[in-house]
N, C-alpha and C positions, 0 to 999 in steps of 0.2 A: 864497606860496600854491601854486605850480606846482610847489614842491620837495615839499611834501607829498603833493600830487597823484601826483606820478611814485613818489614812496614807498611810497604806497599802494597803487596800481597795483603794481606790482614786487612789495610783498607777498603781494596777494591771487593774483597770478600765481603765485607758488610756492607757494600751498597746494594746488590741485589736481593738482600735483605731485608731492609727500608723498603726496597720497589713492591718486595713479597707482603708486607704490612701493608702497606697503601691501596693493595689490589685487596686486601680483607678489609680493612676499613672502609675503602670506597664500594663495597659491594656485589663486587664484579667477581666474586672467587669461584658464583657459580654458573659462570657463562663458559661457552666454549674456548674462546677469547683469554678469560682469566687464567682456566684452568693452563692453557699451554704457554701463558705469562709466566706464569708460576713454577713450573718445568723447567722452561728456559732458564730465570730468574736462582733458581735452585742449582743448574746443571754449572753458570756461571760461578756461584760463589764455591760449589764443590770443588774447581779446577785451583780457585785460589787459593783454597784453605788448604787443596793436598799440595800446592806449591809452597804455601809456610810450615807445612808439615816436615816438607822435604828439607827444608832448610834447614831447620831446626835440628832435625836428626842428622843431616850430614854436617851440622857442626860439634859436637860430641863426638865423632867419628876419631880415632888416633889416623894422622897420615899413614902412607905408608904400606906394604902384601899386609893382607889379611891371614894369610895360610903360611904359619911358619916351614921352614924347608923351600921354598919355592925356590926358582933360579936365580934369580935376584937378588937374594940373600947370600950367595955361597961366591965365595971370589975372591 
């Protein structure tokens, strides 16, 4: 389930990407217009990429207290 997760993430991350190429390509990057396309387009895939960021580090993670001694541990 986490692999699809990070998958989808990662895809939807590089679509506003494509949108940000297409708005330099097509001309438009120096219009008022492009420029807050391109912001948006940018703000978008930032959310996804720190979403597969997140993924990926919280699976390396050991389950389980982080801080040995805690209450949880002793019983």
């Amino acid at each position: 389930m986490l692999a699809v997760m990070l998958l989808i993430s990662i895809v939807l991350g590089l679509i506003p990407l494509a949108g940000i190429a297409w708005v330099v390509v097509s001309g438009t990057m120096t219009t008022v217009d492009g420029l807050f396309e391109i912001l948006i387009m940018l703000s978008l895939s930032a959310v996804f990429f720190l979403n597969a960021f997140w993924e990926l580090r919280g699976k390396n993670k050991p389950a389980g207290p982080s801080k040995p001694g805690s209450p949880s541990d002793e019983g």
